[in-house]
C-alpha positions as CSV (number, residue, x, y, z in Angstrom):
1,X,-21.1,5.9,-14.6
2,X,-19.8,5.0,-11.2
3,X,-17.5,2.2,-9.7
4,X,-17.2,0.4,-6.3
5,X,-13.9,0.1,-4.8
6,X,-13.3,-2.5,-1.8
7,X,-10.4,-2.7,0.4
8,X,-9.9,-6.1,1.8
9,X,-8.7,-5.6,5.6
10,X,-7.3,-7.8,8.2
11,X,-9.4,-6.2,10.9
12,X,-12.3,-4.0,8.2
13,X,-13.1,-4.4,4.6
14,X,-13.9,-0.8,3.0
15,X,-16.1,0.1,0.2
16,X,-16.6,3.1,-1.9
17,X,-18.1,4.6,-4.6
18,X,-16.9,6.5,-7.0
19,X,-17.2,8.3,-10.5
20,X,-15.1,8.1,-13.6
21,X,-13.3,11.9,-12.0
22,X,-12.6,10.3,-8.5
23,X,-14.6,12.0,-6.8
24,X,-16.1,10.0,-3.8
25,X,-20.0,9.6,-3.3
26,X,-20.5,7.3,-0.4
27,X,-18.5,4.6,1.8
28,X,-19.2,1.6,4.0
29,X,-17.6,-0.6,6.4
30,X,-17.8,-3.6,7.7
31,X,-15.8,-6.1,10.2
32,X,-13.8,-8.6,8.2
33,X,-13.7,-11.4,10.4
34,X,-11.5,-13.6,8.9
35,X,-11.8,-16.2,11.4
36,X,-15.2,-16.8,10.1
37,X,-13.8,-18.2,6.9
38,X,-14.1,-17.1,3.2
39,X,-17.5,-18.2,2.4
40,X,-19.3,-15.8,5.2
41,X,-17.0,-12.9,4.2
42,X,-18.0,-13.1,0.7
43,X,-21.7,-13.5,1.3
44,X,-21.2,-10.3,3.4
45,X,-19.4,-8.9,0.3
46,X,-22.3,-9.3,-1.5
47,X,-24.7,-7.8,0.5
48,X,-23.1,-4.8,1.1
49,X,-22.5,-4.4,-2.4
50,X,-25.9,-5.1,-3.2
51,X,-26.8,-1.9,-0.6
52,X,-24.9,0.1,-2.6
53,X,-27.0,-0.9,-5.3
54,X,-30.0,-0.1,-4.2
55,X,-29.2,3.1,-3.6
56,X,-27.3,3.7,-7.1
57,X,-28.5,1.2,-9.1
58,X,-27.7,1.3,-12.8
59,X,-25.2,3.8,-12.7
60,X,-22.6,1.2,-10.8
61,X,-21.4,-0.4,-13.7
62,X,-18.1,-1.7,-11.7
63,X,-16.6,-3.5,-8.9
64,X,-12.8,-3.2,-8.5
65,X,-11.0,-5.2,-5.4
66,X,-7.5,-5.2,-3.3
67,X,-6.5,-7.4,-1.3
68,X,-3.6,-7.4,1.0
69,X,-1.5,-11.0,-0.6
70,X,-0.9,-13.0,-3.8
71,X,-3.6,-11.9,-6.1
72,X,-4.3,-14.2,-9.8
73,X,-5.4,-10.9,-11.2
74,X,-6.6,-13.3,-14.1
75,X,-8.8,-16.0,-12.5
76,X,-9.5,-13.6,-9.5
77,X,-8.5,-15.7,-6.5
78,X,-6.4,-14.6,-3.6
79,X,-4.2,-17.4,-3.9
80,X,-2.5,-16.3,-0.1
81,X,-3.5,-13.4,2.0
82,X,-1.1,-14.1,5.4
83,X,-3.5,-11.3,7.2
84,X,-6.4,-13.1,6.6
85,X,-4.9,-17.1,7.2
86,X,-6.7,-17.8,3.5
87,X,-5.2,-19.5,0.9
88,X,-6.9,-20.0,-3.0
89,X,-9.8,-18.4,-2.1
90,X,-12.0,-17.7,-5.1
91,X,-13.5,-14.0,-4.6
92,X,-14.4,-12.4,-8.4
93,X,-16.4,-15.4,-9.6
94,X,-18.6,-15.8,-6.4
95,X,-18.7,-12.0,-6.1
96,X,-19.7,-11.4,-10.0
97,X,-22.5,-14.2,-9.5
98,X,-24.0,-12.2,-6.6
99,X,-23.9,-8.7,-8.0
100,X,-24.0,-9.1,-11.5
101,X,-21.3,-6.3,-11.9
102,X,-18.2,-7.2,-13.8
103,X,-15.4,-7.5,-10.7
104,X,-11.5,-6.9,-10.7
105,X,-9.1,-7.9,-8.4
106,X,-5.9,-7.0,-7.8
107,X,-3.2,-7.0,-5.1
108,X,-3.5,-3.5,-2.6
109,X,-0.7,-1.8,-3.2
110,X,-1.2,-2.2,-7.1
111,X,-4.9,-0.8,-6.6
112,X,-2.8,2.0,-4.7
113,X,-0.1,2.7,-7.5
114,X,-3.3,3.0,-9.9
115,X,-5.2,5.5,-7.2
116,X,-1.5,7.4,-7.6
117,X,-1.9,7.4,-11.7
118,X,-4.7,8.7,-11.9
119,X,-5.7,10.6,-8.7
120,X,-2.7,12.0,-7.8
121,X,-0.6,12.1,-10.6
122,X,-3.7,12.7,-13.1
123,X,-2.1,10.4,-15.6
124,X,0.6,12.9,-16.4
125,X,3.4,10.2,-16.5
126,X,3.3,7.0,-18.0
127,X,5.6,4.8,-15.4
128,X,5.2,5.0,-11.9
129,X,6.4,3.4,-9.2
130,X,4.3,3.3,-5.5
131,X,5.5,2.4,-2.5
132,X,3.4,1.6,0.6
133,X,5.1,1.9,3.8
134,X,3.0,0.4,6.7
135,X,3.4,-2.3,8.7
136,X,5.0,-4.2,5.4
137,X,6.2,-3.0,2.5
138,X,4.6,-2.8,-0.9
139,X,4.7,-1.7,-4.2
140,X,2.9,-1.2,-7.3
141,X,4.3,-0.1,-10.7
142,X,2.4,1.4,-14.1
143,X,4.7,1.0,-17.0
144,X,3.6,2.1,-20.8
145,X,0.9,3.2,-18.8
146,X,-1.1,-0.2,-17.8
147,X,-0.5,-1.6,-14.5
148,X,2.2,-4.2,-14.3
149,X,1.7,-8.2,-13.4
150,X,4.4,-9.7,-14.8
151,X,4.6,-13.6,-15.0
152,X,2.8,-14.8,-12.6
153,X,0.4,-11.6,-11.1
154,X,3.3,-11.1,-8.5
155,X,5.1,-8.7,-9.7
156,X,6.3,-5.5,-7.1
157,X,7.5,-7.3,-4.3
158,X,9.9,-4.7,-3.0
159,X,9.5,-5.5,0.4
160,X,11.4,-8.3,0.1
161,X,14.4,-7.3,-2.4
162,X,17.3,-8.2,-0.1
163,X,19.2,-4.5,0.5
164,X,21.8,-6.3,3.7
165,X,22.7,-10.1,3.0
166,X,21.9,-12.1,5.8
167,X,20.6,-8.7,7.7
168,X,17.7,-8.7,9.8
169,X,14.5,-11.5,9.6
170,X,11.5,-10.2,7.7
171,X,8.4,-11.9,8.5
172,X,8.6,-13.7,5.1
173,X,11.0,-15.9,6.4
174,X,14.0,-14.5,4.7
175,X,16.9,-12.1,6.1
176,X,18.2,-8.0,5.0
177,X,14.4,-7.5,3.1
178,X,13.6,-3.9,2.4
179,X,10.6,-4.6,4.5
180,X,12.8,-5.6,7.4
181,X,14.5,-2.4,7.8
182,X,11.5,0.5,6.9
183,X,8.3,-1.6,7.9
184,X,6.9,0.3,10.8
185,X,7.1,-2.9,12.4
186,X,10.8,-3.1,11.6
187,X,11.1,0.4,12.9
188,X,10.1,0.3,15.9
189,X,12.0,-2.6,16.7
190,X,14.9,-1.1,16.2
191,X,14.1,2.0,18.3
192,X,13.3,-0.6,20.7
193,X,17.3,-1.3,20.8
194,X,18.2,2.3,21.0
195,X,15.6,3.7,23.5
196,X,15.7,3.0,27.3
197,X,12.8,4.0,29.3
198,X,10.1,3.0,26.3
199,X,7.5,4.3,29.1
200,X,8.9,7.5,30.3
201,X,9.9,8.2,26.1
202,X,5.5,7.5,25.4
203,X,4.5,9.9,28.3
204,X,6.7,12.6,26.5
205,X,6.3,12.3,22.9
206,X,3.2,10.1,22.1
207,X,0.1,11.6,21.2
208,X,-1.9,12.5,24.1
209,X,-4.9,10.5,22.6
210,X,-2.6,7.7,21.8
211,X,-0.2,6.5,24.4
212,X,1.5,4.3,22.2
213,X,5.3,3.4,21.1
214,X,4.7,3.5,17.2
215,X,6.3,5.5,14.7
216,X,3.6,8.6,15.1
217,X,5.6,8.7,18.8
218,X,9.1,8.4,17.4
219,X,8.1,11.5,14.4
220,X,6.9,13.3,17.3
221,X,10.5,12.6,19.3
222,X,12.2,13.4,16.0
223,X,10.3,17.1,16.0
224,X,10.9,17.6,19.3
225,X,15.1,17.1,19.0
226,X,15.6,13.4,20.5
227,X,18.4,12.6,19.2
228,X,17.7,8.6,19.0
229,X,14.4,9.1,17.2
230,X,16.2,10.8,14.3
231,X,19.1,8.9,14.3
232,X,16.3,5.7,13.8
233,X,14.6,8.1,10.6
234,X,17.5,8.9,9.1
235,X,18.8,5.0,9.3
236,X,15.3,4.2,7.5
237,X,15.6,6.8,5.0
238,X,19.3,5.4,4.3
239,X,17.8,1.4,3.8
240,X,15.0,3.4,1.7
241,X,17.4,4.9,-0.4
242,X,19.1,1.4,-1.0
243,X,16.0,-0.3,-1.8
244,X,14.4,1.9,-4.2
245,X,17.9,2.7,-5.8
246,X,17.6,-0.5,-7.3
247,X,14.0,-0.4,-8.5
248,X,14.5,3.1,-10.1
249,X,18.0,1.6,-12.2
250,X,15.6,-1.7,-13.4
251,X,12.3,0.6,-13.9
252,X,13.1,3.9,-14.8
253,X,10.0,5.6,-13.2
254,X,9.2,9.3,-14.2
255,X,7.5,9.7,-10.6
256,X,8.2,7.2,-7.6
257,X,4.8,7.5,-5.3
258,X,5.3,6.8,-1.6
259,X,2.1,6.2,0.6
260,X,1.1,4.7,3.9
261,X,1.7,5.4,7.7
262,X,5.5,5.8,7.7
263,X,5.6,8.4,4.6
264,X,4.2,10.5,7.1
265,X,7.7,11.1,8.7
266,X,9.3,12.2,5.4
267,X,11.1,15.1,7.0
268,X,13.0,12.8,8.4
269,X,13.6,10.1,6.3
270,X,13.7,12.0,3.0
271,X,17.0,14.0,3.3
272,X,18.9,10.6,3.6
273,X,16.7,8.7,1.2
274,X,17.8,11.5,-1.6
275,X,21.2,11.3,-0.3
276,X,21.4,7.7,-1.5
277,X,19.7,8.6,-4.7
278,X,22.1,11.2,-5.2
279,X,25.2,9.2,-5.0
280,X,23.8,7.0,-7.5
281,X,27.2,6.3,-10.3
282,X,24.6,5.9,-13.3
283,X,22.7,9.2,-12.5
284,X,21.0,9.9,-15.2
285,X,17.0,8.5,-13.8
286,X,17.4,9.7,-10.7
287,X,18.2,13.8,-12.2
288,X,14.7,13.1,-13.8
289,X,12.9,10.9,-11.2
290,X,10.2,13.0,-9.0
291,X,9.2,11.8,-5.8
292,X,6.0,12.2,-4.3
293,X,4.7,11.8,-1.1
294,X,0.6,10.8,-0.6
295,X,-1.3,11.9,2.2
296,X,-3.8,9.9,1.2
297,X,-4.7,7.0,3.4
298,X,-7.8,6.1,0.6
299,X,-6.0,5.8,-2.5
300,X,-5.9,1.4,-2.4
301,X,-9.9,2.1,-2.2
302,X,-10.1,4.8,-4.7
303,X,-7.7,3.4,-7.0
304,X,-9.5,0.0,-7.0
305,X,-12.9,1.8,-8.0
306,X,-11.1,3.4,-11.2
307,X,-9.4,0.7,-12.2
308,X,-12.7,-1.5,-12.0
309,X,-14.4,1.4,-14.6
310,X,-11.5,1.4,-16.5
311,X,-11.7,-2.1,-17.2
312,X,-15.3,-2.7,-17.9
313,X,-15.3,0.8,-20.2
314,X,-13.1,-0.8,-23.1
């Protein structure tokens, strides 16, 4: 039995198949465009499922979704998706109608945190916590293991739990989020207050393929011994540390999963992340905690494909 996963892009929408081990079979792409509204995207949808179809065709038995945004897991609609400008935008219902495959939606980063339980973490511990650290911040969280909605189907916003009163502005609107200080976004602005000569620092450090001030540039800086670069990691690993201090004290996690574009600089970040855990009076879940850094930029795709199975296999 196999299961479609689809990623839900600002700029691509990815899809992939998958059986009940992980393991991947095929995967398609194709251009979101937002601009051209909901109903073409989703008639797109469908066609490229369909594809997929044709090619496996009874052994799909699932469609799982992610969507960057406010997801009612429930009555699948995407309720807000800021990187798309779409707001209560009905997606499982159409989608099911189409296909005929029984469809589940989620928001990405809890696709990703179930891609972490069972991909990466093979199911070995019941509550997880993932963290995805791109542009924005994240987070998804198996407890008992099932994933985690509360209330409303908004539950893990840990971007935007407040670690510096009246700090910096996040792009929500609000001041000191998480996402405000270790959002790639966030990063690089600050490195843009520290580092004079922003053209002269790319020729040296960026990646010869990409000339571009991003935080692949200031990892590369870091390696190479600038002293601003690290000083700009170890900051981020600090706010880290602050932010997820918090989570792990409400949560508990056996294994915190971090995932995304920034986790990639976690020789730099990580020493003063664990410093923060470390100082932590009420130690006792952070001696037990592991953390775990993905290199795997698929797990959102994955993990929606095996959480579709999972749910239309009880």
């Amino acid at each position: 039995m196999l299961g479609i996963g689809i990623d839900i892009g600002g700029t691509n929408t990815k899809l992939v198949v998958v059986n009940r081990a992980g393991k991947l079979l095929a995967q398609e792409r194709f251009k979101t465009e937002a601009v051209k509204g909901p109903a073409s995207f989703i008639k797109r949808l469908g066609a490229a499922v369909e594809a997929l179809r044709r090619d496996y065709g009874r052994q799909l038995v699932s469609v799982g979704i992610g969507a960057a945004g406010d997801v009612d897991p429930d009555s699948g609609v995407l309720r807000f998706a800021p990187n798309l400008g779409w707001r209560n935008v009905k997606i499982v219902g159409p989608l099911e109608k189409m296909t005929g495959l029984p469809c589940a939606m989620e928001n990405d980063a809890n696709m990703a945190a179930w891609g972490a339980y069972e991909i990466e973490l093979k199911k070995k511990y019941d509550n997880v916590l993932a963290l995805t650290l791109g542009t924005g911040i994240g987070s998804g969280m198996i407890l008992g293991g099932k994933l985690y909605h509360g209330a409303t189907g908004t539950a893990g916003e840990a971007g935007h739990v407040k670690i510096e009163p009246g700090g910096r502005l996040c792009g929500c609107g609000g001041k000191g989020c998480l996402e405000a200080y270790c959002g790639s976004r966030a990063i690089m602005a600050r490195a843009r207050e520290l580092i004079k000569g922003e053209a002269d620092f790319i020729k040296k450090f960026a990646d010869a393929d990409r000339q571009r001030f991003n935080t692949i540039c200031l990892t590369n800086a870091a390696e190479a011994g600038n002293a601003a670069a690290r000083r700009i990691w170890a900051e981020t690993g600090r706010y880290l540390g602050m932010g997820l201090a918090g989570l792990i004290l409400v949560l508990n996690p056996g294994c915190v999963v971090l995932t995304g574009g920034v986790s990639r600089a976690r020789k730099w970040f990580l020493p003063a992340m664990r410093r923060v855990l470390g100082d932590q009076q009420i130690n006792t879940p952070f001696r037990r905690v592991k953390i775990k850094i993905s290199d795997d930029a698929d797990l959102g795709s994955h993990g929606a494909a095996l959480f579709g199975l999972e749910r239309a296999l009880k």
